[in-house]
N, C-alpha and C positions, 0 to 999 in steps of 0.2 A: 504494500500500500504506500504509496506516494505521501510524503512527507510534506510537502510545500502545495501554495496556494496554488489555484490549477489555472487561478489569475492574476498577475502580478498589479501593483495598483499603478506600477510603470505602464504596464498595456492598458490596463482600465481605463487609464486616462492621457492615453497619447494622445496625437493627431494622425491620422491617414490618410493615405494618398485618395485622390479621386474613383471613381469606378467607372467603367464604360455607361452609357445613358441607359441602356436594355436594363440592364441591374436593377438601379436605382428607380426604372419605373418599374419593373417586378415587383418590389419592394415596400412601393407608394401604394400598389392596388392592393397588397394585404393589408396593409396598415389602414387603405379607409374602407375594407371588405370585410376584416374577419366578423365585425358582429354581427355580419347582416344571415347568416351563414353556419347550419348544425352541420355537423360532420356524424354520417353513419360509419359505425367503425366494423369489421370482419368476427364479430363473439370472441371478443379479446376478455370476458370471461370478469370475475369480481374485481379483482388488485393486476391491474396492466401493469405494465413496467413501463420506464419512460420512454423507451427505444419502440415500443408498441405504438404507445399513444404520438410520438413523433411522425411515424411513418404516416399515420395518418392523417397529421395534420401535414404533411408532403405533401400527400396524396392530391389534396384540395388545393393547397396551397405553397407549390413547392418554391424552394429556394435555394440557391449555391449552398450556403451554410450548410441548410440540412441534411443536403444531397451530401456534400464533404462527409458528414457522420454517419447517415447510415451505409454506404458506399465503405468505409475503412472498419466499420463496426459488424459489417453485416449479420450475425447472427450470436457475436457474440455477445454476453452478458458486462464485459467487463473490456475496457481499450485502456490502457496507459499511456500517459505524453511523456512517458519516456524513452527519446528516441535510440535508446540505446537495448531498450526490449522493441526492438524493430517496428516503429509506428512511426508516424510522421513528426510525433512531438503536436501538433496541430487540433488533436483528438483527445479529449478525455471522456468516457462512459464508465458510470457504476450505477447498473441499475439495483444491487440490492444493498449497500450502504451509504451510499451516500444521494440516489437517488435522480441524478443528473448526468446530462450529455451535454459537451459542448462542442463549439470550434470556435478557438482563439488563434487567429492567426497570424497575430502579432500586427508590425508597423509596416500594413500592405495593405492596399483597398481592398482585398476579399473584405467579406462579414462578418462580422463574432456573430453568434449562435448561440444559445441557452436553451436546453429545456430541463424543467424539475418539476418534477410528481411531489402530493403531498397528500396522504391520508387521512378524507374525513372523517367526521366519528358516525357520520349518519350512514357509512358505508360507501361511499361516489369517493370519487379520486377526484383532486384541485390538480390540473394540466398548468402547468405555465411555457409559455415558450418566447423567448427574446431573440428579434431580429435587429440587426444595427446593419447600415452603410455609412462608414466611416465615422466618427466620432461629429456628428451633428446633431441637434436635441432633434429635429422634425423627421428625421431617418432612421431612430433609434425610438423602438416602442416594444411592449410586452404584449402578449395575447393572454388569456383568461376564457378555460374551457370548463364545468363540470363535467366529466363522465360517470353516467347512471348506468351500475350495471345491470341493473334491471333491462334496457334496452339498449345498451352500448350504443349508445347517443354521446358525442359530447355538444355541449350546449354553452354559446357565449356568454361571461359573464361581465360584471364592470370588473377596470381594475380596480385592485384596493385601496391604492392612494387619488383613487377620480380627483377629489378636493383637495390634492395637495399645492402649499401657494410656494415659491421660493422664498428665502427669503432675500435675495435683492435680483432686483430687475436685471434682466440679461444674462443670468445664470445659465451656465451649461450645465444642464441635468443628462448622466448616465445612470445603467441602470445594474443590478447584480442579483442574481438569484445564487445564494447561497448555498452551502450543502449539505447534506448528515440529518438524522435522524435529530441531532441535539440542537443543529443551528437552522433554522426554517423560517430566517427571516429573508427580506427583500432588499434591497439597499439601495436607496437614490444619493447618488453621488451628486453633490453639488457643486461647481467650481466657478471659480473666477474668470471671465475672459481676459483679465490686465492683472493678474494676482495683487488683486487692490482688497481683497479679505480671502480670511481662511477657508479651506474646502470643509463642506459641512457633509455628514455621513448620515440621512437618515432612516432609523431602522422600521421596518414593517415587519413584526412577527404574528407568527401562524399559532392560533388560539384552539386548533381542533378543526373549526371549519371555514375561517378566511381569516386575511392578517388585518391585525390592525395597528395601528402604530404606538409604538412602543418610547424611543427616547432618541437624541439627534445628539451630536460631538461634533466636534470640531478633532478627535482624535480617532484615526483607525483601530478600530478594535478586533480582532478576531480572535477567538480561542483556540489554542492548539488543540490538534483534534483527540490527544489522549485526556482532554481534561474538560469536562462540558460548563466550567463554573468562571463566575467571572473574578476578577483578580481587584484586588484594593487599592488602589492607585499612593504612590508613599505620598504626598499631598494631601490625604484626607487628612480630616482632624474628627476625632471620637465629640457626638455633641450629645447624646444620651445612652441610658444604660436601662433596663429593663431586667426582669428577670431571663428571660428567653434571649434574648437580642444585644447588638451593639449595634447605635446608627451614628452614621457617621454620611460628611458632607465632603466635598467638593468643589473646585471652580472651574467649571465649564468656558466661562466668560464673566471679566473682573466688570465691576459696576463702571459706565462712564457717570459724565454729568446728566446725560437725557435719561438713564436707563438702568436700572438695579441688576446686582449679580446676578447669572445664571448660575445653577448649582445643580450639582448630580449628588441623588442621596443613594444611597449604596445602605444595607443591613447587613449585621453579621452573625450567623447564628451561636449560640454558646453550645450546641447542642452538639454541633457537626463540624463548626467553621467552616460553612460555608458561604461564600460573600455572594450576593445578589445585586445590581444594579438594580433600584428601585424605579427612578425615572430623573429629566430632567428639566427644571424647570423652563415655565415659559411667562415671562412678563407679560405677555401680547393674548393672555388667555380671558376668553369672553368673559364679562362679566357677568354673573348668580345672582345677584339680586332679585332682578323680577322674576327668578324662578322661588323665592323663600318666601312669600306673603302670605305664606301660612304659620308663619314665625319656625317654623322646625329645620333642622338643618337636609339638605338632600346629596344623594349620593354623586361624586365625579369618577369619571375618569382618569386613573393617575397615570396610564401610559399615553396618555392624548393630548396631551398638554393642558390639560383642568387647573395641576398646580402651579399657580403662579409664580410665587416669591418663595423661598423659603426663609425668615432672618433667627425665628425663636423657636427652637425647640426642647422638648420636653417625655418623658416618658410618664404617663396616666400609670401611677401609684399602686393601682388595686389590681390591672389588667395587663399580665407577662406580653401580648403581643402589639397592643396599642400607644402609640404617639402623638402629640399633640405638635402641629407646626402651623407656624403662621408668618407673615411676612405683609409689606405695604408696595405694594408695585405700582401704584396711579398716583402717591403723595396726599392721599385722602383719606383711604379706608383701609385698616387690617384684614386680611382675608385670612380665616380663620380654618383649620383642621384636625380631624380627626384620621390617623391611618389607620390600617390594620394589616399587619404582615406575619401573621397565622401561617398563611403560603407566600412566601416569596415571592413564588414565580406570578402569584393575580393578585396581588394587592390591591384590598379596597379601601377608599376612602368616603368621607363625607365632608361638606363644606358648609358652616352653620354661617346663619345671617345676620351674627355679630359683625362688628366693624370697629371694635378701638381693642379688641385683642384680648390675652389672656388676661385673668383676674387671679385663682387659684383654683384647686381642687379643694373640693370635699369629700374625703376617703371615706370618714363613716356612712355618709349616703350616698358615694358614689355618683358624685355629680361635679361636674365641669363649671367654672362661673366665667362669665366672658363680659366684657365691655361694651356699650353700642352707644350712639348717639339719637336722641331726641329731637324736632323742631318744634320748639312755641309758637302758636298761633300767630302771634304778636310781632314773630321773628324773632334771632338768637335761639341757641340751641342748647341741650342740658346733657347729662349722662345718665345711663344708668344700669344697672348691673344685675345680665340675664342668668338664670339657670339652664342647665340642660342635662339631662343623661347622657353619658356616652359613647350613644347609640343616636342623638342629636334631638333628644322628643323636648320642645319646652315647656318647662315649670312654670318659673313666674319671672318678673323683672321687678327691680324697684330702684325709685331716683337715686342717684350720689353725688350730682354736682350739677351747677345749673352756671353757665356762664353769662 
């Protein structure tokens, strides 16, 4: 088994030569065809392999790339890019560990190529297959198939990230589909056309039955593949302790004048030591307000960028897997939470509709007190100090300061 990336972020992100015109509009009609468009497949039977579902999706929609892989792979399970076990180097196939075919072929106008299988839990296999001509955002796109094997249909679906925005104008976005059974994310590569900002990496992981998005760096991460856990970065610093847990923070991206730190919260078990990347924040996250007029707090998000800031945190007293964090991202209101990292790997949170932040705990009844603000009828505005469970149900409020 091949040790090293089967993509170097050297070729992910080169530049390539041109490609003859025929290519390039081959290329264009799948890109503005494939949804329009099922593919019947040949009783490729419950769990197809990727090299199955590929041929098929040739079949309808072929392409140099894909022809390159199944042509050097033909029947078998497994190709190597190492060209010294007699392959092109050009070809990598594992359809039963790590679950992908590609062609990478390097800084030459051919096509890179991707395809990777991912097993739903409702039984149907998630197809993905990436075509690129030459490193341009409008010639490089991913497809999205369900295959039902009830009818060996594959059926188009949206991709995952439809809504995703850059974050700055003029961005070159590539794309990665990842490998292994352990790593089943997506990758959009973001880069700079004048390396006027850093390359942003953000992650789309696979939840069982599509991905969603998980957390964004400015650092390339990958795990080596004997180890599926993520690694503590020596830069953290410990900000609470818990019975079960250590959580520990981050900096993704230091605060300017316009705009407050980004932070990556990372947990550590005591159980296992094992380190988890929690998520990373997003300053730019919608605001919850008008969803909490029912005074209670409501559930977010934490790998979609729900949490805001993070500046204070704290471990909830009575409850080994919960945290309390909070942070001011707009210069007006504290946005208030609750975590829970029970599981790691699906951290839930909630975001209550206080606004001037923590107060204290009450261990004997097990209640959270938080800060809000008031406005007088008359104008001017007062404080005052809410109860909650938490689990975020409100109690009561009562005045403590009237400006």
């Amino acid at each position: 088994m091949r040790k090293t990336l089967f993509i170097s972020l050297s070729l992910l992100l080169a530049c390539c030569a041109g490609a003859p015109k025929s290519e390039v509009a081959n290329i264009a009609t799948i890109r503005d065809g494939w949804r329009g468009k099922t593919i019947e497949t040949k009783n490729l039977g419950s769990q197809p392999n990727v090299m199955q579902l590929l041929r098929a999706f040739n079949e309808v929609w072929p392409s140099a790339g894909a022809d390159s892989i199944i042509t050097e792979a033909g029947d078998r399970l497994f190709v190597s890019n190492d060209v010294t076990e007699g392959g092109s180097g050009k070809v990598f196939v594992d359809c039963e560990d790590f679950f992908i075919a590609t062609f990478n072929p390097g800084n030459t106008g051919d096509k890179r190529t991707e395809a990777r299988t991912y097993s739903r839990e409702n039984g149907h296999t998630l197809f993905a297959v990436l075509l690129e001509q030459v490193h341009t955002e409008e010639m490089e796109f991913c497809c999205f198939y369900d295959y039902d094997p009830s009818t060996g249909v594959m059926t188009p679906e949206d991709e995952p990230y439809a809504d995703f925005k850059p974050q700055h104008a003029g961005s070159i976005l590539t794309y990665w589909l990842t490998e292994g059974d352990y790593d089943q994310d997506i990758i959009i590569v973001e880069t700079s056309p004048d390396d006027s900002y850093p390359t942003a990496y953000h992650h789309y992981t696979f939840n069982g039955m599509k991905h969603e998005f998980s957390y964004w760096s400015n650092e390339f991460i990958y795990p080596e593949y004997e180890d599926e856990h993520d690694f503590l970065p020596e830069e953290a610093v410990l900000r609470a302790e818990s019975e079960n847990y250590w959580l520990y923070t981050s900096v993704a991206e230091p605060a300017s004048d316009d705009d407050p730190e980004i932070t990556v919260l990372w947990v550590r078990s005591k159980e296992d030591d094992v380190v988890t990347q929690i998520c990373v924040t997003s300053p730019d996250s919608e605001p919850k307000w008008a969803s909490m007029t029912d005074g209670n707090a409501i559930p977010v998000k934490v790998g979609s960028g729900d949490i805001a800031v993070v500046e204070n945190v704290q471990a909830v007293p009575w409850d080994p897997d919960k945290f309390y964090l909070d942070g001011c991202p707009d210069a007006r209101n504290i946005w208030s939470y609750i975590i829970d990292v029970s599981d790691p790997d699906n951290v839930r949170a909630i975001q209550f509709p206080s606004t001037e932040g923590f107060i204290s705990f009450d261990s004997a009844k097990r209640r959270i007190h938080l800060g809000a603000y008031r406005y007088h009828d008359e104008g001017g505005r007062y404080s005052v100090e809410q109860v909650y469970t938490i689990d975020g149900k409100f109690i009561s409020e009562e005045v403590i300061g009237d400006e």
